[in-house]
C-alpha positions in Angstrom: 31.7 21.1 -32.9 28.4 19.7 -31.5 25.3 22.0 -30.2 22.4 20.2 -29.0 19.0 22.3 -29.8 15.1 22.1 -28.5 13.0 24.9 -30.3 9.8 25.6 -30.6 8.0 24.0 -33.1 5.8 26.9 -33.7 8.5 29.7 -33.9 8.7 30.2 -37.7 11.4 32.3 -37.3 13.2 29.4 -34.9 12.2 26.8 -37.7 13.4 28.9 -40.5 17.1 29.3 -38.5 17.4 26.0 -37.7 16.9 25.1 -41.6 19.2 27.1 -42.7 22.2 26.0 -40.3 21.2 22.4 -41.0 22.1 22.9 -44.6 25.6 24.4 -42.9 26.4 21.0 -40.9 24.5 17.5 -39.9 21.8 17.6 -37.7 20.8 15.0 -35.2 17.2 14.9 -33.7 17.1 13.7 -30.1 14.4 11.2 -30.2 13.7 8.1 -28.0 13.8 4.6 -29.8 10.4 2.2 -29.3 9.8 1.0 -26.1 9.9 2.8 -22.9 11.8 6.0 -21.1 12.2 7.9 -18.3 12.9 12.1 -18.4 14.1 13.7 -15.9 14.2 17.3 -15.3 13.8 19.9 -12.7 11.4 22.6 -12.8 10.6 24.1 -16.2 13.5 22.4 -17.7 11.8 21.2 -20.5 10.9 17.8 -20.1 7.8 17.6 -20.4 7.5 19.8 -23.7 10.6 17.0 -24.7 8.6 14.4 -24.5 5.4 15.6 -25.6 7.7 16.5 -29.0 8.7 13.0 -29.4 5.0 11.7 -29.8 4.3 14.6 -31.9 3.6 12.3 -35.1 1.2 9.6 -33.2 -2.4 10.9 -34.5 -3.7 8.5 -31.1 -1.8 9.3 -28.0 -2.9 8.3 -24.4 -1.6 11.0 -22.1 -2.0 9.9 -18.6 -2.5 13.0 -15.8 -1.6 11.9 -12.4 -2.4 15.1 -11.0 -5.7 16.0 -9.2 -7.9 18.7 -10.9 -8.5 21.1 -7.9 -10.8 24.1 -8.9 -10.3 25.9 -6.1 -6.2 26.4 -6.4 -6.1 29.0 -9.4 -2.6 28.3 -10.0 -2.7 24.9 -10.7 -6.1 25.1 -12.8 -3.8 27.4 -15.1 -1.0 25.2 -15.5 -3.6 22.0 -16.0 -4.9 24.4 -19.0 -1.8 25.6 -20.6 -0.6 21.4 -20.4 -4.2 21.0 -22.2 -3.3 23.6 -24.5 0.1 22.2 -25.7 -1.4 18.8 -26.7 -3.1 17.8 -30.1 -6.6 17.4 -29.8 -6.2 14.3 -31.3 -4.6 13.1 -28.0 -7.1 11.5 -25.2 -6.6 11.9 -21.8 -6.6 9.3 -18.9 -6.9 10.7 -15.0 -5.4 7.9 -12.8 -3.1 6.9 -10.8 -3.5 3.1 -12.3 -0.4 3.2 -14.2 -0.4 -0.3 -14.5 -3.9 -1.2 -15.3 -2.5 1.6 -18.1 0.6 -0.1 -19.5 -1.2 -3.3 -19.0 -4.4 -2.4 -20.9 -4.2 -3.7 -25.0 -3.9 -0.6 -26.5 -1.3 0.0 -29.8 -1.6 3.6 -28.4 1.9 4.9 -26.9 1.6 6.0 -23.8 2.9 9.6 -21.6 2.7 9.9 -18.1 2.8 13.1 -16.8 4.4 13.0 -14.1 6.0 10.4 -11.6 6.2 12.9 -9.4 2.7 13.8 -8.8 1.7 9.9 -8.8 4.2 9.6 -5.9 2.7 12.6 -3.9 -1.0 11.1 -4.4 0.0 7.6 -3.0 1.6 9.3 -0.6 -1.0 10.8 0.6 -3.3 7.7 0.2 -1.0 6.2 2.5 -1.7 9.3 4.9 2.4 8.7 4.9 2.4 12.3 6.1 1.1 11.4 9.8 3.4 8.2 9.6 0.3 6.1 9.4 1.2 2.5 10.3 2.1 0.1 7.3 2.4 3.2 4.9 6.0 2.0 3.8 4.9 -1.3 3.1 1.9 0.0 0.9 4.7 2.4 -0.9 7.3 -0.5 -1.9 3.7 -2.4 -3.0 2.5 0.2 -5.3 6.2 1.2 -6.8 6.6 -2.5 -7.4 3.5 -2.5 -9.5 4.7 0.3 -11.4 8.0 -1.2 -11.8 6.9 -5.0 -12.9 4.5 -2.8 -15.1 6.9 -1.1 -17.6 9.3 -4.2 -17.7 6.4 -6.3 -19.0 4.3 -4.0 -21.0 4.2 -4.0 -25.2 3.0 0.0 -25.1 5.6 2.3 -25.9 5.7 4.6 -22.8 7.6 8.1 -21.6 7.4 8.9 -17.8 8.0 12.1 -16.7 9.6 13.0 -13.5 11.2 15.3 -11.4 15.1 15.7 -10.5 14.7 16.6 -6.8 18.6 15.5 -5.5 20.1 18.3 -6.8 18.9 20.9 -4.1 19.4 22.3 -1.2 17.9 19.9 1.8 14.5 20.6 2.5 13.4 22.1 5.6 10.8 20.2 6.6 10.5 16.2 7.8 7.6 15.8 5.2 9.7 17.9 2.5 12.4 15.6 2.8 10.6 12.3 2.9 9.4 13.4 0.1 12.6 13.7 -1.9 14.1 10.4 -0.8 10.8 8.7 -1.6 11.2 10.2 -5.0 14.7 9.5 -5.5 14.1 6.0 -4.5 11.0 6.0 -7.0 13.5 7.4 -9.7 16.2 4.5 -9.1 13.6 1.8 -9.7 12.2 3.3 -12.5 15.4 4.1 -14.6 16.2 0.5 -13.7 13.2 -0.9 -15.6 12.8 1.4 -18.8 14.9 1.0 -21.9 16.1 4.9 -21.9 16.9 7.4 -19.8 16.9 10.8 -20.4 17.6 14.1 -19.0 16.5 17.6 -20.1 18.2 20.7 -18.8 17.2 24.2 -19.5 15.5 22.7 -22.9 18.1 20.7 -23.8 17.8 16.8 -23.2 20.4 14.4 -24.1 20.3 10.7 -23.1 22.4 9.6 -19.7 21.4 5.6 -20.7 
């Protein structure tokens, strides 16, 4: 029988269990191999704790925010600071949404972008694709083409995080649903390029490729 298990690494009394029933049986860490990967998870499934976890050992880890630091939306401030929190201060962090000037920059330092999704909303954005700007589709597939020739060709090992949006209910809006095919699209091309793929469910990630 096979159980696949994320825990906390700080629970002593999760640690201590999981000792004790590895003596009972095999145990088999889900890690990623060198190179690069792509999680996928919906919300507070885990994915991003996941990946964090595999870079645990790397005393020099560039962690890439895409998001942008608003101090006037509480709620976000407090979930920027509980990310901060989770990370080893031995970790820098880059704001951007230059992933490729990232992946192509000559660094032995692996690299964890956090998240796909939030880079996607921001070009969006840029592109003002929200008022149907003119050309805003053309400067999408240019910019995801970046990314993408980006992590074929980089030497940095790299995890992207992202979002599993096709799995819900259809949005209500025009702009919510634009959204979520751009991101599904964004998803596809991605997977394509990177050397895993994972997917993390309720804590639980297992690899799909």
């Amino acid at each position: 029988m096979e159980f696949h298990v994320t825990i906390d690494p700080s629970d002593d009394a999760a640690v201590a269990l999981l000792r004790e029933l590895a003596g009972r049986g095999e145990v088999m860490v889900p890690v990623h191999g060198p190179g690069t990967a792509l999680v996928l998870g919906g919300a507070r499934s885990g994915k991003s704790f996941w990946a964090e976890s595999q870079l645990a050992d790397a005393a020099d880890v560039e962690y890439v925010a895409t998001s942008y630091y608003d101090p006037d939306d509480a709620e976000w401030v407090e979930r920027i600071r509980l990310h901060r929190e989770r990370r080893p201060s031995s970790w820098r962090t880059t704001e951007t949404v230059d992933l490729p000037a990232v992946l192509a920059a000559d660094d032995p330092a692996p690299v964890l972008v956090d998240c796909l999704a939030v880079w996607l909303d921001r070009v969006l954005f840029d592109a003002d694709a929200w008022n149907d700007a003119p050309g805003w589709r053309e400067g999408l597939r240019s910019k995801v083409d970046a990314l993408v020739n980006a992590i074929r060709t980089t030497r940095r090992d790299a995890i992207f995080v992202t979002n599993e949006v096709g799995l819900g209910i259809v949005p209500a809006t025009p702009g919510g649903r634009l959204y979520r095919d751009e991101l599904g699209r964004l998803n596809v091309a991605v997977a394509a390029a990177v050397d895993e793929v994972w997917t993390c469910t309720a804590g639980i990630a297992r690899r799909i490729r």
